[in-house]
N, C-alpha and C positions, 0 to 999 in steps of 0.2 A: 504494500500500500504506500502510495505517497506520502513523504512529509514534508509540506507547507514549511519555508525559513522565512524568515524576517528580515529584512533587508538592511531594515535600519536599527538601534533599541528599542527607540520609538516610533510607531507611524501612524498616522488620523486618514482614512480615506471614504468620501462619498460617493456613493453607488448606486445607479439605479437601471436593476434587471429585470428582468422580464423569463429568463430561463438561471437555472445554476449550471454554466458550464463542467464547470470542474466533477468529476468523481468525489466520492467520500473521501477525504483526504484530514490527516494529525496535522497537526502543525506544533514548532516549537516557541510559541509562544503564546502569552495570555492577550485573550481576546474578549472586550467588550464591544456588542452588538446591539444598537438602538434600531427598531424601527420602525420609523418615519410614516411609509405607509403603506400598504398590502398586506397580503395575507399568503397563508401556502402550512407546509409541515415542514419542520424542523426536525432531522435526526442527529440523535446525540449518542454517540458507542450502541447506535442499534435501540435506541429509547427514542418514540419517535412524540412528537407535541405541535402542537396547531401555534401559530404564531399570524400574530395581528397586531393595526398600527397599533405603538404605544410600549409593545414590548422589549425589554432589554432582557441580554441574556450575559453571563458571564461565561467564557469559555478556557480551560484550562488548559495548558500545554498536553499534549499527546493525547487528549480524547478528540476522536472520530468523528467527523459533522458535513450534514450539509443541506442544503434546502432544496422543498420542492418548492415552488412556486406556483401560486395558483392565480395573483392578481399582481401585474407589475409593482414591483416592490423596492422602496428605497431604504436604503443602510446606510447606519453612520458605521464605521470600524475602527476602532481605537486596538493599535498592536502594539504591545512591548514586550520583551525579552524582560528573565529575571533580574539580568543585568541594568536594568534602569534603577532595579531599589537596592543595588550593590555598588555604585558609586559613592562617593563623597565632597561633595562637591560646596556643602553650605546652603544648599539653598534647602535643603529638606533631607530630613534623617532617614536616608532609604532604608537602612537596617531596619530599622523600628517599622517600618509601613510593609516589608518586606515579614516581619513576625505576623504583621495584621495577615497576608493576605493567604502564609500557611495556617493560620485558624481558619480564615474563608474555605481554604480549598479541603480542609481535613474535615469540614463541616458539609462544606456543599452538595455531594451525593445523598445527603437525604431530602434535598428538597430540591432536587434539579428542575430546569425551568424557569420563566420566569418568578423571580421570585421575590418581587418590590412589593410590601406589605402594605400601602399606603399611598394614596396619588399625591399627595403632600411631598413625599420621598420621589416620585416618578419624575413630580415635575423637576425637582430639583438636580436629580441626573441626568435630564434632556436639557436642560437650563445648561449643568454643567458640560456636558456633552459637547453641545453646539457652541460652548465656549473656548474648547478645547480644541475643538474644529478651527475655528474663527484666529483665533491666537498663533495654531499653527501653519495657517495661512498666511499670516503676518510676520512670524517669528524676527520680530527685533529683539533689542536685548534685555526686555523685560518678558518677552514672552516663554521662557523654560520654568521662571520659577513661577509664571501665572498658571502654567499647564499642571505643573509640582501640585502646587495646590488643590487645584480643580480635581488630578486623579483622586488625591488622598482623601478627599471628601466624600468623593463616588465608593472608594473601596470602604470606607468608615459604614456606608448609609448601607452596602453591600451586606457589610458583617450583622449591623443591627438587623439588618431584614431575615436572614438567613438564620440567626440566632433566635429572634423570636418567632419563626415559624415552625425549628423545631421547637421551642419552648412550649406552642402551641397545641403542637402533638403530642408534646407530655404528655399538658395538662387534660387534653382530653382522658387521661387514665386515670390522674390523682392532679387535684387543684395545685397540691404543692410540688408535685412530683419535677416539672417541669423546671422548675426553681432551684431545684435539687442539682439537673443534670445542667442550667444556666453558670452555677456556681464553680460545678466541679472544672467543666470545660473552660471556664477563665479564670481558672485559679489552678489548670492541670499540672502549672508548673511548679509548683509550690509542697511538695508531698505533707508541712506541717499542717498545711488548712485542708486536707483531704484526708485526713486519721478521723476515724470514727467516730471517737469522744468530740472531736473538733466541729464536725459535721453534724451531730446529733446534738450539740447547743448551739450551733449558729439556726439550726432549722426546729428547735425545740419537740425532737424527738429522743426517746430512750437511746440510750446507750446501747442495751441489751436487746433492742428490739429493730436500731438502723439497718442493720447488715440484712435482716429477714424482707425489713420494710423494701429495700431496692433493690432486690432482687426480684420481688413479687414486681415488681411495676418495671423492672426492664428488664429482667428473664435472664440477667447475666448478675455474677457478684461484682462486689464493689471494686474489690482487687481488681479483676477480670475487662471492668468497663475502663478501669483506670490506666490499666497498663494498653489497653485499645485504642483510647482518647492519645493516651502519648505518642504512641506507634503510627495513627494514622498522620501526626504533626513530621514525623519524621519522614514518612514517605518524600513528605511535602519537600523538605529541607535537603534532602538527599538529592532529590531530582533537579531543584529549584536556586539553591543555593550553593557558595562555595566554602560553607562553613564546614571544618573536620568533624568526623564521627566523633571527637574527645567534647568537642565544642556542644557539638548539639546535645549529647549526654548530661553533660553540666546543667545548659539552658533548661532538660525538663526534670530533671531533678532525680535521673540514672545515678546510681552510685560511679560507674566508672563507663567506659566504650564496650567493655567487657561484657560487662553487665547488661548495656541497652543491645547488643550483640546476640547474647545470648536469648534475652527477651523475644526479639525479633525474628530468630530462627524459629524459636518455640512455635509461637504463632503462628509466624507463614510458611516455616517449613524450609527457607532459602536464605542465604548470607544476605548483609546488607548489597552486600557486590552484586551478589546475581539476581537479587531484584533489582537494582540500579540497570543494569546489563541487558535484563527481559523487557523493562521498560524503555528502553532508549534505544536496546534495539530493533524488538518488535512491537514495542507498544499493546501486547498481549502479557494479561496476568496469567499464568500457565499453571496446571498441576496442585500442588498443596496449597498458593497463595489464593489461587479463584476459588476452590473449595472451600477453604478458610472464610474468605469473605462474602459465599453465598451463604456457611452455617453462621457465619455471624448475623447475618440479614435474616435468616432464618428464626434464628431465635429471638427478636426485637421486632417482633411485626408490626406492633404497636409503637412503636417511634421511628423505626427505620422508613 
């Protein structure tokens, strides 16, 4: 299968088709998609969704996509490389915007799709969008660090949408339940605010009774969901970043590389290497890791 590069770190381009020429085709870079106006289906790794003016989509480096078109249809395209929140430049802390957007991506497969919670939030990334657009049309020398801004607001509004809709589907299980899994995932790095005592009076639940209480409402134990929330952050980081396995170990609160090593075999059954390797080279989850991740979906039917 083809992989789509990027030309530039960053690129903005407007487009209005009427057919998708292209094949299903990966690409190695993140892709926000506004659009403007028409209609048609949208296939995402073989998950296919209806798409209409108004919707934005976030697309992640190496999954599979492409449109059909049913009504001439316009796109905005905003393309970067990881490497845009990997410089340093002053004008914005790409490191930090670059942590946001492995929470976005270690989050995103449960609510794929458009997934802007609010037209308050919509207008404000088509606001931002077309400013982005417009800026980089112009590009003098105020226009990087207006574009800086513009993304990192988009990827902010990104995360809160994503976050509360699965919060959303907690709560359809248990009111609090939701709150529960809000906390754990923005505090995954932290292992002292995720010990059970710690957990059962921040959400004033027993002690003796937390570990029984969250697993009935997410079908996995607490251990179990904890070390899955970390694991899916490292995918992210592995593929996305050029930070060491010692590094990113530290950042979630692994005792050593060893350690997050060892975890991540357990789980997916393959070295951190040769999932790096399966995914970059063929962009297929193969063998123990797709199984893995279909019983893990298996067992959370109710939030996944």
């Amino acid at each position: 299968m083809k992989t789509e590069s990027a030309k530039k770190v960053f690129e903005v381009s407007v487009e209005e088709l009427s057919s998708w020429g292209d094949r299903p085709h990966k690409h190695n870079f993140f892709e926000i998609v506004y659009v403007e106006k028409g209609e048609g289906i949208q296939c995402i790794n073989k998950n296919l969704f209806e798409y209409r003016e108004g919707n934005i989509f976030l697309l992640p480096p190496l999954d599979c996509h492409s449109f059909k078109i049913a009504k001439p249809s316009r796109f905005y395209f905003i393309r970067f490389t990881d490497h845009y929140f990997l410089k340093e430049d002053g004008l914005t802390r790409y490191a930090e915007w670059f942590d946001r957007i492995a929470y976005i991506l270690a989050n995103y497969n449960k609510v794929p799709g458009d997934i802007i919670s609010s037209e308050r939030e919509r207008e404000f990334i088509v606001n931002s969008i077309k400013s982005i657009h417009r800026e980089y049309t112009v590009s003098d020398s105020y226009s990087e660090s207006i574009i800086a801004g513009a993304v990192a607001g988009i990827l902010s509004v990104l995360a809160r949408s994503i976050e509360n809709r699965y919060v959303d589907q907690a709560n359809e299980i248990d009111n609090r339940f939701g709150e529960v899994l809000r906390y754990i995932n923005t505090n995954v790095e932290n292992n002292e605010k995720l010990r059970v005592d710690a957990l059962s009076v921040e959400f004033g639940i027993s002690p003796s009774y937390f570990s029984e209480y969250f697993k009935k409402n997410a079908g996995t134990s607490l251990k179990d969901y904890i070390i899955k929330s970390k694991l899916r952050i490292v995918e992210t980081k592995v593929l996305h970043s050029d930070a060491s396995l010692k590094e990113i170990a530290y950042q979630l609160g692994f005792t050593d590389s060893s350690h997050l090593s060892r975890c991540f075999k357990k789980v997916y059954g393959m070295t951190v290497k040769g999932f790096r390797e399966a995914r970059i080279g063929c962009g297929v989850l193969a063998g123990p890791l797709r199984n893995e991740a279909l019983e893990y979906k298996a067992n959370q039917p109710a939030i996944n």
